[in-house]
C-alpha positions as CSV (number, residue, x, y, z in Angstrom):
1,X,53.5,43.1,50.9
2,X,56.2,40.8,50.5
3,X,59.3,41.1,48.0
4,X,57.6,38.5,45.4
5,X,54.6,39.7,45.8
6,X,55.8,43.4,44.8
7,X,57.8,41.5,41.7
8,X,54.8,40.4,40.2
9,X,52.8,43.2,40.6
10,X,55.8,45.3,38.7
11,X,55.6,42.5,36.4
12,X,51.8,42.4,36.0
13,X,52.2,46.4,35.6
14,X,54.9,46.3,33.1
15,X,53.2,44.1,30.8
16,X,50.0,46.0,30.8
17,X,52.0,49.3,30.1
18,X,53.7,47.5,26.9
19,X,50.2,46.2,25.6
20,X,49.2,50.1,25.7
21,X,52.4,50.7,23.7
22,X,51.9,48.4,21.4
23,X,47.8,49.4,20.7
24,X,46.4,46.6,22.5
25,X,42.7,46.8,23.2
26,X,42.6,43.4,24.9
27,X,45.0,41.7,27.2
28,X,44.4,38.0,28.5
29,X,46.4,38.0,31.9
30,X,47.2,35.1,34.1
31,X,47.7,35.3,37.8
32,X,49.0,32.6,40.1
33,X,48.9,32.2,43.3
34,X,50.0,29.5,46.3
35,X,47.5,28.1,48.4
36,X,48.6,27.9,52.1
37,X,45.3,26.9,53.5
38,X,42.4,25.7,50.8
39,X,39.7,25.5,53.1
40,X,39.9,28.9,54.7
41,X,38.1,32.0,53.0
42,X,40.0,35.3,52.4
43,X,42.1,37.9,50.2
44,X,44.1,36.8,47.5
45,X,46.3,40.3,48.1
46,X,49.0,39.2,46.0
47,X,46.4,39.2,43.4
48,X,44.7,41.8,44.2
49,X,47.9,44.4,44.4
50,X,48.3,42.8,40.7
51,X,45.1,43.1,39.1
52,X,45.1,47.3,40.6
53,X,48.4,47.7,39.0
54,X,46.4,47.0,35.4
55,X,43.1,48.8,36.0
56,X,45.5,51.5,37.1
57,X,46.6,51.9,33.7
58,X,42.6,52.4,32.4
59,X,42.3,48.5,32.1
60,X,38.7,46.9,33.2
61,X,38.4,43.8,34.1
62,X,36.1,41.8,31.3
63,X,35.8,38.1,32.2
64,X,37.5,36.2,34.3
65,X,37.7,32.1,34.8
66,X,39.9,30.3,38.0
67,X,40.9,27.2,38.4
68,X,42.7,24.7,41.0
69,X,45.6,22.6,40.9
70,X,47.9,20.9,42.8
71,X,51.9,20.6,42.1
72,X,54.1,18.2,43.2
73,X,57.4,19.0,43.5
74,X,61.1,18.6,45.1
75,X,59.0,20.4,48.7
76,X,56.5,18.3,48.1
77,X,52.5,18.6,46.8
78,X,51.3,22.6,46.9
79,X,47.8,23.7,45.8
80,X,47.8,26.6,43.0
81,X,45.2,28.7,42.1
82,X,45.3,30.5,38.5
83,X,43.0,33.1,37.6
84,X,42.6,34.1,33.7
85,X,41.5,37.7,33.1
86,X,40.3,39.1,30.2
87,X,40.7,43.2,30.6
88,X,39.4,45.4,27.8
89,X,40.5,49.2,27.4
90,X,38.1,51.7,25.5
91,X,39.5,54.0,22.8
92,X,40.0,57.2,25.1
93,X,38.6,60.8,23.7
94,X,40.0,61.7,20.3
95,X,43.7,63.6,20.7
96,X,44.7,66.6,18.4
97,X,45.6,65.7,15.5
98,X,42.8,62.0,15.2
99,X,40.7,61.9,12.2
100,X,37.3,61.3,13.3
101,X,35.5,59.6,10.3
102,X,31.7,59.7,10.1
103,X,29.8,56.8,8.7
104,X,25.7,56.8,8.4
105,X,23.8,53.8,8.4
106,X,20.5,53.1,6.0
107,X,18.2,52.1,9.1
């Protein structure tokens, strides 16, 4: 794995850690990624390395929606890929000291 590729997983790792810490249950996340060769078929592991980083944390992945682009640029046109993912967590097992409140339902 190469250097930027290890930035954005920190990155994509980081910002899943602060959306625990601040009591997110959802986090929309988007990925990026270069396309060096469009028509071939094969690993995004950029995005993949990314994507473990936040399930590692107890994040599942949800939904998900891609889309393709191209950029031009001062190098010239480059194809992109973004990826939007939805990851939800679940409210773990109640910790010492949770209230667990009842409520009953009439049906």
């Amino acid at each position: 794995m190469g250097l930027l590729n290890r930035a954005k997983e920190q990155s994509a790792l980081d910002q899943a850690k602060h959306a625990i810490e601040a009591g997110r249950h959802i986090l929309v996340f988007k990925f990026i990624e270069a396309h060096t060769n469009s028509i071939a078929t094969g690993a995004m592991t950029g995005i993949n390395d990314q994507m473990e980083a936040i399930e590692s944390l107890g994040w599942r992945l949800d939904k998900m929606s891609a889309c393709e682009g191209n950029v031009v640029g001062a190098l010239g046109r480059s194809e992109r890929v973004a990826i939007v993912c939805l990851y939800r967590r679940t409210p773990g097992p109640p910790q010492q000291g949770d209230e667990t409140i009842s409520v009953s339902r009439p049906y």
